[in-house]
PDB file of N, CA, C and O in Angstrom:
ATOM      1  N   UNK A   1      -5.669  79.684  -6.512  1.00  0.00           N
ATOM      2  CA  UNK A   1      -5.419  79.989  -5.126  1.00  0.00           C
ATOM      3  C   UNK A   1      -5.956  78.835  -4.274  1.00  0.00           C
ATOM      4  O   UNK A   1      -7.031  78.246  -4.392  1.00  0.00           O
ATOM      5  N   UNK A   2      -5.203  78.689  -3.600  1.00  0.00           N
ATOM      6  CA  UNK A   2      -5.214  77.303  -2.800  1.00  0.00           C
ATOM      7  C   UNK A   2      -6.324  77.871  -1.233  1.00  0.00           C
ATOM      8  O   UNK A   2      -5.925  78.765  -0.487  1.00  0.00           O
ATOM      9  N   UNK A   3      -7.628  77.172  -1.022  1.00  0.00           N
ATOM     10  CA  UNK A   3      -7.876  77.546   0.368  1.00  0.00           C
ATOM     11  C   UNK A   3      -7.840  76.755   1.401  1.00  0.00           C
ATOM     12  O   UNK A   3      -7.794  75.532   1.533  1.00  0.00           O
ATOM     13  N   UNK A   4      -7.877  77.938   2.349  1.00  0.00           N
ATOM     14  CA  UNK A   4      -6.979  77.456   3.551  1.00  0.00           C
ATOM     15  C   UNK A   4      -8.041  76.861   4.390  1.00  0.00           C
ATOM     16  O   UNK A   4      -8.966  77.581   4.765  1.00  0.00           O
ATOM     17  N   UNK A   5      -7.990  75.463   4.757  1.00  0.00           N
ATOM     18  CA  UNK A   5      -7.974  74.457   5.556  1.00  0.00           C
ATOM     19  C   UNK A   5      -8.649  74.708   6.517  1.00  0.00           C
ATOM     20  O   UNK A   5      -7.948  75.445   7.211  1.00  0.00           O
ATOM     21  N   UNK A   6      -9.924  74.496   7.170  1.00  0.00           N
ATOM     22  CA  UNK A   6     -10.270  74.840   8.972  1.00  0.00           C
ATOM     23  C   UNK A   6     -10.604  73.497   9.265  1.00  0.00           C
ATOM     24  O   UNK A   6     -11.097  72.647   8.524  1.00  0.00           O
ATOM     25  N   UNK A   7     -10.139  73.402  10.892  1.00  0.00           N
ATOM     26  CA  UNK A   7     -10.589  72.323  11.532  1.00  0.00           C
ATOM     27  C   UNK A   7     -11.269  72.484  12.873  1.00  0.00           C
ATOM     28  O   UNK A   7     -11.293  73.454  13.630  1.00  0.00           O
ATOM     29  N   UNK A   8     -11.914  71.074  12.991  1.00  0.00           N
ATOM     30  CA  UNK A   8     -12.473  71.482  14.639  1.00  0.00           C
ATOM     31  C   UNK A   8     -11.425  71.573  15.536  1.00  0.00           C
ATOM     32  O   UNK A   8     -10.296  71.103  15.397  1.00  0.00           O
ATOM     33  N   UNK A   9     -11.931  72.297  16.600  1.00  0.00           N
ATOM     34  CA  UNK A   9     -10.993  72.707  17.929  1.00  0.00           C
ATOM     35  C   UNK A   9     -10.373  70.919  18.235  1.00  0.00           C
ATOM     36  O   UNK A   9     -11.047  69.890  18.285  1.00  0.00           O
ATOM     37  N   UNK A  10      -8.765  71.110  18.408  1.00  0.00           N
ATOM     38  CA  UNK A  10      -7.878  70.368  18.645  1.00  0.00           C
ATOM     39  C   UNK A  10      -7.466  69.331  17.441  1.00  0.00           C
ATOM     40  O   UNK A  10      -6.819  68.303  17.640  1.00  0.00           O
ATOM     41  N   UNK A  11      -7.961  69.781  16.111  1.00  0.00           N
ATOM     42  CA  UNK A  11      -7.232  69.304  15.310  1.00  0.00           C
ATOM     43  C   UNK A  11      -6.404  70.712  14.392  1.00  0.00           C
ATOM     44  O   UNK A  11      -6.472  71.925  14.197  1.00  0.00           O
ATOM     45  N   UNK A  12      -5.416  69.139  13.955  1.00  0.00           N
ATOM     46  CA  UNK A  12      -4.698  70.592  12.822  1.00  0.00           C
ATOM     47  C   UNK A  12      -4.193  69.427  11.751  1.00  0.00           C
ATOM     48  O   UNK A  12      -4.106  68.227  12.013  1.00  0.00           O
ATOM     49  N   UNK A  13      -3.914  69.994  10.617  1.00  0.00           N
ATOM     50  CA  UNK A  13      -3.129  69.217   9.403  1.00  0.00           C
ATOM     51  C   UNK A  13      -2.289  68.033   9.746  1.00  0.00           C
ATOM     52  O   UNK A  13      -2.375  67.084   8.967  1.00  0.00           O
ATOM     53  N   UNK A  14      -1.546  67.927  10.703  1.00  0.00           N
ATOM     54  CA  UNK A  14      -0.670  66.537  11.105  1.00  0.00           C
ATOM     55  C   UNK A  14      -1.463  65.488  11.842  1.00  0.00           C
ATOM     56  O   UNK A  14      -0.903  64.396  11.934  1.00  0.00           O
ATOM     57  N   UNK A  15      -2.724  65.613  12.414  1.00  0.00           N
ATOM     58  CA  UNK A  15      -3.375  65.193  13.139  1.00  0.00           C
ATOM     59  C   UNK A  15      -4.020  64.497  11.874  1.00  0.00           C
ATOM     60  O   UNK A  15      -3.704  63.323  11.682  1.00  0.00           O
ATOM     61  N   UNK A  16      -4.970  65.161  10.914  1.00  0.00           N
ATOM     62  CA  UNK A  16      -5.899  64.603  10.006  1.00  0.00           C
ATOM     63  C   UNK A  16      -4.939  63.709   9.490  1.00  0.00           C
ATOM     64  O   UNK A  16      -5.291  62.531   9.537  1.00  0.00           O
ATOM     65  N   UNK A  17      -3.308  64.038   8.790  1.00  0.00           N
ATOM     66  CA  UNK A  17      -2.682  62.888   8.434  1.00  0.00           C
ATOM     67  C   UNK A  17      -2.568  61.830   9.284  1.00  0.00           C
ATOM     68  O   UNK A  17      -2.811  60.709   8.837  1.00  0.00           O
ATOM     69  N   UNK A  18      -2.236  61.970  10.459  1.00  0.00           N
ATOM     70  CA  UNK A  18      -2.237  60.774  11.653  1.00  0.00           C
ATOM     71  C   UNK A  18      -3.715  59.837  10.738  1.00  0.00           C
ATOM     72  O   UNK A  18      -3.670  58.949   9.887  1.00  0.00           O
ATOM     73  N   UNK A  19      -4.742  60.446  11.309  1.00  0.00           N
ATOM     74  CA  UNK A  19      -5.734  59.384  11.397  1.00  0.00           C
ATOM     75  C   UNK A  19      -5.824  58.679   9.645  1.00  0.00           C
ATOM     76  O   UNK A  19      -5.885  57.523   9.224  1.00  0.00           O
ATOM     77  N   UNK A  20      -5.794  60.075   8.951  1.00  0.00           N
ATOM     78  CA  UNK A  20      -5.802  59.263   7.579  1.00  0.00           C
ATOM     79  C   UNK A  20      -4.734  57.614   7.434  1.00  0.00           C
ATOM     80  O   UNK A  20      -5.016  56.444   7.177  1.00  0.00           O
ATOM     81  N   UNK A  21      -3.541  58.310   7.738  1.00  0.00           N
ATOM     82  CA  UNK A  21      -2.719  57.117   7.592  1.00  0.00           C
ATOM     83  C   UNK A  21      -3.135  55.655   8.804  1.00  0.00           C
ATOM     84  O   UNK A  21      -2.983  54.469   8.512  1.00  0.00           O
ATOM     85  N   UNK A  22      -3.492  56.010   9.706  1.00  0.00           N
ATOM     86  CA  UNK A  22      -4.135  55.015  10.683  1.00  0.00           C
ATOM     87  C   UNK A  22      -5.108  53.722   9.282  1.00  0.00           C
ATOM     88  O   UNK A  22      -4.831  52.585   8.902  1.00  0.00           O
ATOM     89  N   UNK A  23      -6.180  54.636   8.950  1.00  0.00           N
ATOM     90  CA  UNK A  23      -7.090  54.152   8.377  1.00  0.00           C
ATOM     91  C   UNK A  23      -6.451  53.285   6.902  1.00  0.00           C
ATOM     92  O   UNK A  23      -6.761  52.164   6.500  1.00  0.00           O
ATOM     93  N   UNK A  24      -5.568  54.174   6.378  1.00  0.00           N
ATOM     94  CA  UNK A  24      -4.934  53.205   5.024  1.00  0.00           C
ATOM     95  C   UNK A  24      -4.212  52.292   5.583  1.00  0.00           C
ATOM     96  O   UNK A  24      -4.159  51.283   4.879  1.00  0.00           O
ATOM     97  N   UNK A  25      -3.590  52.211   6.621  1.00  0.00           N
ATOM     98  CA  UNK A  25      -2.562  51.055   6.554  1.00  0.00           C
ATOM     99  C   UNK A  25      -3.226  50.211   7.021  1.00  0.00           C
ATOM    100  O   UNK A  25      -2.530  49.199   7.099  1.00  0.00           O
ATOM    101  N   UNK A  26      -4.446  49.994   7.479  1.00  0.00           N
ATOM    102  CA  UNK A  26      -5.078  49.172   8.022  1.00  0.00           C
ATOM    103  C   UNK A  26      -5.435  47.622   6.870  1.00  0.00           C
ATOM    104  O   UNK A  26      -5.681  47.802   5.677  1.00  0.00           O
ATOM    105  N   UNK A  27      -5.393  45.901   7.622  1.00  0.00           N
ATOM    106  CA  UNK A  27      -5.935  45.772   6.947  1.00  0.00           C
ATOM    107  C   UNK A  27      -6.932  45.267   7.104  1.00  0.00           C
ATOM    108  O   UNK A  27      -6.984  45.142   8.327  1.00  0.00           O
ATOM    109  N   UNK A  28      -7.973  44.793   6.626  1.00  0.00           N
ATOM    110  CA  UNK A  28      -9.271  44.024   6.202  1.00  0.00           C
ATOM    111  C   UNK A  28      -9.619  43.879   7.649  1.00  0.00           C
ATOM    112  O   UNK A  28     -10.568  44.385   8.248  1.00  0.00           O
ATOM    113  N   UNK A  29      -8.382  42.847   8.242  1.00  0.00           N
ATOM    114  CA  UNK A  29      -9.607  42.126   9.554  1.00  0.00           C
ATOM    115  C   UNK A  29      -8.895  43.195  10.831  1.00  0.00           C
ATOM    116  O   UNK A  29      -9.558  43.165  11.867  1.00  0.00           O
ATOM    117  N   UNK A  30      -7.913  43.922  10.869  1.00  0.00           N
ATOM    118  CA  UNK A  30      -8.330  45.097  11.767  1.00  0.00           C
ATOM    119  C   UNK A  30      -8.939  45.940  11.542  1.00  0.00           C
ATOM    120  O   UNK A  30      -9.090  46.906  12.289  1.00  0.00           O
ATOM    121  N   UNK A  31      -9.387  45.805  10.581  1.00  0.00           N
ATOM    122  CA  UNK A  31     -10.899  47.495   9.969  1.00  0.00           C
ATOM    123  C   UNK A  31     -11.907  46.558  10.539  1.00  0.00           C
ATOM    124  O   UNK A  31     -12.656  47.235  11.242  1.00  0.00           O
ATOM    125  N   UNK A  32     -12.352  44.996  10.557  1.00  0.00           N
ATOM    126  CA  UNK A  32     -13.533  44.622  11.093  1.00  0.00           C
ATOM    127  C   UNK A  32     -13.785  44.800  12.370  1.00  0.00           C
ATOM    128  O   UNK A  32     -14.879  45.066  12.869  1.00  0.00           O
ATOM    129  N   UNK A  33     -12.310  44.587  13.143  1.00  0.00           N
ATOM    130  CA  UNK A  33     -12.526  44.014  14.206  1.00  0.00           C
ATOM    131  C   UNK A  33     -12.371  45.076  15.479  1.00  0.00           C
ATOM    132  O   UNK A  33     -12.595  44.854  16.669  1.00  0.00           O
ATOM    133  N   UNK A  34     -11.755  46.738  14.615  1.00  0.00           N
ATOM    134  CA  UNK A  34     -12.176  47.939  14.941  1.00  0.00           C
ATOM    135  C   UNK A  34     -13.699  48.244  14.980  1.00  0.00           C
ATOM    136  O   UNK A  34     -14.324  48.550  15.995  1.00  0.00           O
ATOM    137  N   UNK A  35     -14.282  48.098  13.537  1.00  0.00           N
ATOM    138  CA  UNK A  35     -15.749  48.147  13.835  1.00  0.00           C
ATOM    139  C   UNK A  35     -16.389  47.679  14.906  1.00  0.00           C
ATOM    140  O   UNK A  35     -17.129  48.326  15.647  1.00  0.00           O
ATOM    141  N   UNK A  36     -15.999  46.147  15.012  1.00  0.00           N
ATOM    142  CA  UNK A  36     -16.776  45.401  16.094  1.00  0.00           C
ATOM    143  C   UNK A  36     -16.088  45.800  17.009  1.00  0.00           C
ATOM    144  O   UNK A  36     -16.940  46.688  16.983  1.00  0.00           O
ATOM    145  N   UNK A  37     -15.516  46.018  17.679  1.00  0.00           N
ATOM    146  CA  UNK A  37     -15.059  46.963  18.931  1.00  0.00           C
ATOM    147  C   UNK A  37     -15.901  48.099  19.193  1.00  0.00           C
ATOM    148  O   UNK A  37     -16.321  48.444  20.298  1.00  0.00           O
ATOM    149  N   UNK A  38     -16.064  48.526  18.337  1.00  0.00           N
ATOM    150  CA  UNK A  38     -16.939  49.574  18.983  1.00  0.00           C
ATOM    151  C   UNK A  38     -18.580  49.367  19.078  1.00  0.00           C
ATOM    152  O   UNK A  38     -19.341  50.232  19.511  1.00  0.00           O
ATOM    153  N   UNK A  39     -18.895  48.365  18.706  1.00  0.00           N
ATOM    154  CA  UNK A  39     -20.128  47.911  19.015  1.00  0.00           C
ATOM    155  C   UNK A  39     -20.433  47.094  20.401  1.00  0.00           C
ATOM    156  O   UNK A  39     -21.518  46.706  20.835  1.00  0.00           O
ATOM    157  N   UNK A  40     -18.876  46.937  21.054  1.00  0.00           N
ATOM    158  CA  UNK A  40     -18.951  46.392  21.991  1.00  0.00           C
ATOM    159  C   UNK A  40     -19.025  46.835  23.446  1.00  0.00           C
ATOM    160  O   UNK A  40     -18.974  46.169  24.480  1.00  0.00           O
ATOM    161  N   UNK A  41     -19.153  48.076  23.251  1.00  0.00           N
ATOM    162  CA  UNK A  41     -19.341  49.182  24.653  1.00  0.00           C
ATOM    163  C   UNK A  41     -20.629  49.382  25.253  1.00  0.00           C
ATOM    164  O   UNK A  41     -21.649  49.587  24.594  1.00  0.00           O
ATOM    165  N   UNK A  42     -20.579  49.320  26.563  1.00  0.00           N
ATOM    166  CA  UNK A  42     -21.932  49.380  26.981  1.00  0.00           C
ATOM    167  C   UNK A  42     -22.107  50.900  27.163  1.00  0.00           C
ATOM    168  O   UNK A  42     -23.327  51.044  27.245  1.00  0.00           O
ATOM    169  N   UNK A  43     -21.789  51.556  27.221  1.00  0.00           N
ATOM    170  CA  UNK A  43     -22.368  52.880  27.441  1.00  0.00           C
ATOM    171  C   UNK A  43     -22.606  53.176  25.891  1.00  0.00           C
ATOM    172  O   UNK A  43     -22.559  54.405  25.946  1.00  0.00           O
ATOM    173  N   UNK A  44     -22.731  53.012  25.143  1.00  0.00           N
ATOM    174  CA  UNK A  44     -23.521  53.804  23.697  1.00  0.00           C
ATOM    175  C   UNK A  44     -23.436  52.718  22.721  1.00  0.00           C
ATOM    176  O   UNK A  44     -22.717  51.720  22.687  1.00  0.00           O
ATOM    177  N   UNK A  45     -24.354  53.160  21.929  1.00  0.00           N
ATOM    178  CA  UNK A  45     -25.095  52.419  20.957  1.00  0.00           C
ATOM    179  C   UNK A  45     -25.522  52.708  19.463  1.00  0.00           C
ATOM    180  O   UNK A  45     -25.782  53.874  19.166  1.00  0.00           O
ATOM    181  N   UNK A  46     -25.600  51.816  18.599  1.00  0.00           N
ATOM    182  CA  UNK A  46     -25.666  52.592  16.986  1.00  0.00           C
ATOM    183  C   UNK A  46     -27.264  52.514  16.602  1.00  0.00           C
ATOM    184  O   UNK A  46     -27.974  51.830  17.339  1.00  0.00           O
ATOM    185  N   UNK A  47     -27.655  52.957  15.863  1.00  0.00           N
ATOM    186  CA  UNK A  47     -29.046  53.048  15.663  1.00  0.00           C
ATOM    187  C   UNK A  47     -29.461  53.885  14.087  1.00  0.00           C
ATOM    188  O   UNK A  47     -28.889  54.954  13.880  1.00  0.00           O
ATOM    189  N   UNK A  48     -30.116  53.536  13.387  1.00  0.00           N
ATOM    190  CA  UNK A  48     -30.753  54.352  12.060  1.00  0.00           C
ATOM    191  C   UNK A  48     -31.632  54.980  12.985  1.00  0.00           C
ATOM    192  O   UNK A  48     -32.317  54.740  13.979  1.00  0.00           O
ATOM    193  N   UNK A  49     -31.109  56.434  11.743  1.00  0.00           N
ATOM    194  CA  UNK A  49     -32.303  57.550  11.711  1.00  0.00           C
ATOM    195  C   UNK A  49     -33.164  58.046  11.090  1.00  0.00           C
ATOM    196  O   UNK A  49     -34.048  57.190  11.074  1.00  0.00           O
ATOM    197  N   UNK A  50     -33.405  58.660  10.699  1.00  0.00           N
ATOM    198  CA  UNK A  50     -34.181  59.912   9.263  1.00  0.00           C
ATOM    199  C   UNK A  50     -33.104  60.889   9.398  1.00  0.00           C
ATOM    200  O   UNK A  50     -32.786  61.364  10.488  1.00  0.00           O
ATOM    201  N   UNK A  51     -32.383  61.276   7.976  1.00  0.00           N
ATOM    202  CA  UNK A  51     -31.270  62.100   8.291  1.00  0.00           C
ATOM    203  C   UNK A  51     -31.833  63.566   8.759  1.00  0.00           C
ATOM    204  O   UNK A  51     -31.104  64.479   9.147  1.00  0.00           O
ATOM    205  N   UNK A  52     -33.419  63.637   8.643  1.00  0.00           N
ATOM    206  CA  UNK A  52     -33.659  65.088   9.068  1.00  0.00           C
ATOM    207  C   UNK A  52     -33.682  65.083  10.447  1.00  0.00           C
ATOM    208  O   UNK A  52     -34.005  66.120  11.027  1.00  0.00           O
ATOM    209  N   UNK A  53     -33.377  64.031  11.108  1.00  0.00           N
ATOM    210  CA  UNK A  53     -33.506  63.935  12.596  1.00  0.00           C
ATOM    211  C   UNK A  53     -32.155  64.661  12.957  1.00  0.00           C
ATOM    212  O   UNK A  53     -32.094  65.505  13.851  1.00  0.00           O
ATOM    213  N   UNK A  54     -31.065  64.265  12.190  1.00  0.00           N
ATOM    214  CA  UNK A  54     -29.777  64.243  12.647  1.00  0.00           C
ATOM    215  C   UNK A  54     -29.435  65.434  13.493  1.00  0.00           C
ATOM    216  O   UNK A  54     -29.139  65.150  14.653  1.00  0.00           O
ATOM    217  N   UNK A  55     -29.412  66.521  13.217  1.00  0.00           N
ATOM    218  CA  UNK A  55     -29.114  68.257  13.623  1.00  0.00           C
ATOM    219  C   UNK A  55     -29.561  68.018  14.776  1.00  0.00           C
ATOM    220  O   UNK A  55     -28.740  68.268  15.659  1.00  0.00           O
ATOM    221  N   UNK A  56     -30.986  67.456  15.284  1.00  0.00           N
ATOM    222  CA  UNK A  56     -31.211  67.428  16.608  1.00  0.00           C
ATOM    223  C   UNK A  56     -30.458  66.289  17.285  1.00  0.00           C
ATOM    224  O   UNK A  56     -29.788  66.409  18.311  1.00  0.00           O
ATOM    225  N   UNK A  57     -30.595  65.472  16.777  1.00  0.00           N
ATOM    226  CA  UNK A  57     -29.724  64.490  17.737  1.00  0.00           C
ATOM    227  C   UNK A  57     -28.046  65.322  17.864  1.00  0.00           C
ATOM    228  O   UNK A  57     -27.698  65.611  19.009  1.00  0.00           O
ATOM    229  N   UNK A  58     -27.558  65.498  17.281  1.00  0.00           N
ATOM    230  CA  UNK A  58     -26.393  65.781  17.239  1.00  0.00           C
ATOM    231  C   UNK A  58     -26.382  67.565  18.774  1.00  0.00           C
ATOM    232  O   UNK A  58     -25.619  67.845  19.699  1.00  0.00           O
ATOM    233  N   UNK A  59     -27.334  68.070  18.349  1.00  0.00           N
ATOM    234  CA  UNK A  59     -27.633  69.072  19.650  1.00  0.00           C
ATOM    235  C   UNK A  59     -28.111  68.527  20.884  1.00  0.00           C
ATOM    236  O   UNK A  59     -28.191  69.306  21.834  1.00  0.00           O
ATOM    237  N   UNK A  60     -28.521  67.045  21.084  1.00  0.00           N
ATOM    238  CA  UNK A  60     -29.059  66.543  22.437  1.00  0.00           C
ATOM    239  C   UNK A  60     -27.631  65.911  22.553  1.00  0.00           C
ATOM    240  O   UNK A  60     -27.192  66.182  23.671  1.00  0.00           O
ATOM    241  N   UNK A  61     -26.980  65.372  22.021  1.00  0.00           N
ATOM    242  CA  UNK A  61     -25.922  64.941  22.607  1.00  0.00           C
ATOM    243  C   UNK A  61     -24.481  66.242  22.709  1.00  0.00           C
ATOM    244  O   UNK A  61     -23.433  66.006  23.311  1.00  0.00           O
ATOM    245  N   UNK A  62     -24.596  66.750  22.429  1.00  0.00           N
ATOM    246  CA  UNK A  62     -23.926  68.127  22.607  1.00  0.00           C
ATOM    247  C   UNK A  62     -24.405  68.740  24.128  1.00  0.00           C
ATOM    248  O   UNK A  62     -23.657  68.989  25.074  1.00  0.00           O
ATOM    249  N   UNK A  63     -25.698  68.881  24.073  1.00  0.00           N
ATOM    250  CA  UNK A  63     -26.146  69.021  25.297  1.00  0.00           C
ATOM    251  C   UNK A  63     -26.033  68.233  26.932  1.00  0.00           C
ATOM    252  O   UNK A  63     -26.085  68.600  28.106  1.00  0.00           O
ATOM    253  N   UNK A  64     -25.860  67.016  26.211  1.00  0.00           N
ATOM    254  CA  UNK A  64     -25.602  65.924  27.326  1.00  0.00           C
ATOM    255  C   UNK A  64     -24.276  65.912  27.576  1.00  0.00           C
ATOM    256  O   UNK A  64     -23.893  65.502  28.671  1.00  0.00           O
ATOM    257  N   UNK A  65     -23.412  66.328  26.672  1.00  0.00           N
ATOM    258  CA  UNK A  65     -22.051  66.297  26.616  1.00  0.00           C
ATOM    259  C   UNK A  65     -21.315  67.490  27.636  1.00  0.00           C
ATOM    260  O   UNK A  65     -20.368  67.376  28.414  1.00  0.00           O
ATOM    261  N   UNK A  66     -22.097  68.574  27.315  1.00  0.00           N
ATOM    262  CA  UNK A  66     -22.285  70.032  28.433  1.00  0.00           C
ATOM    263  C   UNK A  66     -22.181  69.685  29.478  1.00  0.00           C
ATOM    264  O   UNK A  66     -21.151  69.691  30.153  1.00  0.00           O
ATOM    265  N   UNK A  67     -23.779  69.139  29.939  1.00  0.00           N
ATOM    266  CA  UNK A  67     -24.360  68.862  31.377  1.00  0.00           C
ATOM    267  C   UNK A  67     -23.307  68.364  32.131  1.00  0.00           C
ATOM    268  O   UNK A  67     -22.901  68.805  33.207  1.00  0.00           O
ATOM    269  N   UNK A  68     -22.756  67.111  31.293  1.00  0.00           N
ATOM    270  CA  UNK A  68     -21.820  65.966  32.124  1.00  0.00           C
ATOM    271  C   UNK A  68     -20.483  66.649  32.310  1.00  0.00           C
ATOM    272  O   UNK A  68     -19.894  66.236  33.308  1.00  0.00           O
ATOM    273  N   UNK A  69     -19.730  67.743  31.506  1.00  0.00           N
ATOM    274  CA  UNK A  69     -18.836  68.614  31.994  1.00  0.00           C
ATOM    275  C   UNK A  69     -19.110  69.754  32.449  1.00  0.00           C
ATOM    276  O   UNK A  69     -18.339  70.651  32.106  1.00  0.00           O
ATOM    277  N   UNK A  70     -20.570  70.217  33.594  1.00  0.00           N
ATOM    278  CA  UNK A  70     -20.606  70.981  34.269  1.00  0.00           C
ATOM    279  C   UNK A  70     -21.122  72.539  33.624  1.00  0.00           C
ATOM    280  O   UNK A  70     -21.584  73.470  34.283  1.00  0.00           O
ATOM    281  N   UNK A  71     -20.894  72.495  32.197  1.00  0.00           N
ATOM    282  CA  UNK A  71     -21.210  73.621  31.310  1.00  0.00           C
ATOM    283  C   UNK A  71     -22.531  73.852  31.098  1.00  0.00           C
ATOM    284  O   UNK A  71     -23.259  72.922  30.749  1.00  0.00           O
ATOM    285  N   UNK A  72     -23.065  75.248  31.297  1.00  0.00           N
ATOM    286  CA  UNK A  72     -23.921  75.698  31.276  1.00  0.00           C
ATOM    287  C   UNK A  72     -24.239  75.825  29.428  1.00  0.00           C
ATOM    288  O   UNK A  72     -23.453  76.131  28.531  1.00  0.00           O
ATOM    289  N   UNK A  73     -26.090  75.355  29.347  1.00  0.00           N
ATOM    290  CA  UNK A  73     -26.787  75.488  27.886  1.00  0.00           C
ATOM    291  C   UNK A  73     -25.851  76.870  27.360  1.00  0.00           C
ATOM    292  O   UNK A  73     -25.506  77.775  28.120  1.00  0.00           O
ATOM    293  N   UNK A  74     -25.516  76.801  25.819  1.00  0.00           N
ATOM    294  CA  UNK A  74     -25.461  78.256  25.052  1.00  0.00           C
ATOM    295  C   UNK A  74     -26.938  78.917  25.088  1.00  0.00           C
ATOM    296  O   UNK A  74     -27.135  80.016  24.570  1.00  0.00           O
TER     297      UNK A  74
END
């Protein structure tokens, strides 16, 4: 028995193929130069963690993500 599939809110099965296929057809120096693109934004930044940090970080920026669309804490 085959199980059935969940995704986050606003994806669905044609979507995950979208990006999958994005990512294979890619080659070498647009996968770099995607990377480095995104290192190139001033509003956010990459950084190592301790993966036990992660859960919280991932809830402060959830939280910040709220604030800035007006949504009240769960």
């Amino acid at each position: 028995m085959k199980k059935k599939s969940t995704y986050p809110p606003g994806w669905d099965e044609a979507r995950v193929h979208r990006v999958l296929a994005h990512y294979e057809e890619q080659t070498e120096a647009e996968t770099v130069a995607e990377d480095e693109a995104a290192f190139e934004h001033q509003t956010q930044t990459a950084m190592e963690v301790p993966v036990e940090l992660v859960p919280a970080i991932r809830e402060l920026i959830a939280k910040h993500r709220n604030k800035a669309k007006g949504k009240s804490p769960d």
